[in-house]
N, C-alpha and C positions, 0 to 999 in steps of 0.2 A: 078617584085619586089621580092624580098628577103623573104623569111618567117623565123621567128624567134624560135626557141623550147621555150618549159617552162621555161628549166633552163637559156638560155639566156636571155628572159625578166626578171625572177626573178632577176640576174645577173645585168641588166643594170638598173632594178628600186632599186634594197636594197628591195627585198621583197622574202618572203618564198615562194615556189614554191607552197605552199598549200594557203596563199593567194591567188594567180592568181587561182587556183580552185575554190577558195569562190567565187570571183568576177564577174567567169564566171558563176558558179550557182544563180546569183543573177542578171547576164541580163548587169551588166555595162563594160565587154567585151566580145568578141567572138574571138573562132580558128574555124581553117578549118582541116581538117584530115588528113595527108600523105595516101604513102599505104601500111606504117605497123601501121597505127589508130593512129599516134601521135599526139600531137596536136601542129599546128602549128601557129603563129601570125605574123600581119604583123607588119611592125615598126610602124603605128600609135597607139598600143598597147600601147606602152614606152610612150607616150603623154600621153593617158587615164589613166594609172595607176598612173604616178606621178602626175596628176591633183587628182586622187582620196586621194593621200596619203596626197597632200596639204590640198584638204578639210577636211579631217577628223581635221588633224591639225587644220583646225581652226575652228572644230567642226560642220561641216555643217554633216547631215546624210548621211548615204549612200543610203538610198531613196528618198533625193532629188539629190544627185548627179545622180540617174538612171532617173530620170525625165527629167531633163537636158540633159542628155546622150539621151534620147529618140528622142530629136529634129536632134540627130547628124546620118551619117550615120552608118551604123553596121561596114563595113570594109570603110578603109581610115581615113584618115584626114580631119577635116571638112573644108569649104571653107572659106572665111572673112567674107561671112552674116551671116553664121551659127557660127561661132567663137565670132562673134560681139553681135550677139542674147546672145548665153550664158553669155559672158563676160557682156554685158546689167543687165540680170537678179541676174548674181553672184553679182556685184557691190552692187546694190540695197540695194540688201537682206545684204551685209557683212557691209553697211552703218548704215544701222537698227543695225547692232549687234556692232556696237564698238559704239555708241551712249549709247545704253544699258549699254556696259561694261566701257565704261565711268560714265556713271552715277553711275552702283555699284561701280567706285573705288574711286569718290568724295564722297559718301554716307558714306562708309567705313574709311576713310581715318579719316577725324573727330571722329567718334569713338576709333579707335584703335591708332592714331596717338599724341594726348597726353600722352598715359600711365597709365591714372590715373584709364580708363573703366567705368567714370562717366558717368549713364544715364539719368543722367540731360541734358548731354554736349552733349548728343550723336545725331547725325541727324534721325537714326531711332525709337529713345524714343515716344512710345507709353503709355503715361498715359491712364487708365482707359479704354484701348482698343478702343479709337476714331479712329482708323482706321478702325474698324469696318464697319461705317459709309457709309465709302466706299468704298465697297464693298470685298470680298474675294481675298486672297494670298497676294502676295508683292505688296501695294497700292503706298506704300509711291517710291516707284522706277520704278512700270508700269506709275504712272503720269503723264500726261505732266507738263511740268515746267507752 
């Protein structure tokens, strides 16, 4: 199999060559060494980085992406159980979050979407701090319906 330099992974993901430093300082890829100490990657690199650059996009951390990455092998590409496992888990968790980000943009939306910024009108309107009640931070949108 082929092994890849820095600048070629950088190159085939859109990423700074000091990225792929970070990334492998932090556990979520690995090189192996030539024998003039280069570092070298293999092409399941290009999978792991642009999965990594996905998640950030949609905000997931880059320590749970290494969590996730931890079930996967070090070098290679993972199998379909192990791709299935993660894709499982990533599902889940990215279901939870656009549920969330649904409910802040209905929440929102009423507010800001007439114009007028009454908060009388407004779905967040807390008279006399009754959220209190129950209990600390964003009551009115951790809720269940």
């Amino acid at each position: 199999m082929e092994n890849l330099s820095v600048g070629d992974i950088a190159k085939r993901c859109g990423v700074n060559v000091s990225a792929l430093h970070f990334y492998e300082r932090k556990g979520l890829i690995s090189s192996t060494r030539n024998t003039g100490n280069q570092r070298r990657y293999g092409r399941d690199t290009i999978r792991r980085v642009s999965l990594i650059r996905v998640a950030q996009q949609l905000g997931i951390s880059l320590e749970e992406v290494k969590s996730v990455f931890q079930s996967l092998p070090k070098f290679g590409a993972p199998n379909h159980a192990q791709w299935e496992k993660l894709a499982k888990h990533w599902q889940k968790q990215l279901n939870e979050r656009i549920t969330m980000l649904e409910k802040l943009r209905d929440s929102l939306t009423g507010c800001i979407g007439c114009g007028c910024l009454s908060m009388q009108r407004c779905p967040l309107y807390n008279p006399e701090d009754q959220a209190a009640k129950k209990g600390s931070g964003p009551v009115f949108l951790l809720q269940d319906e």
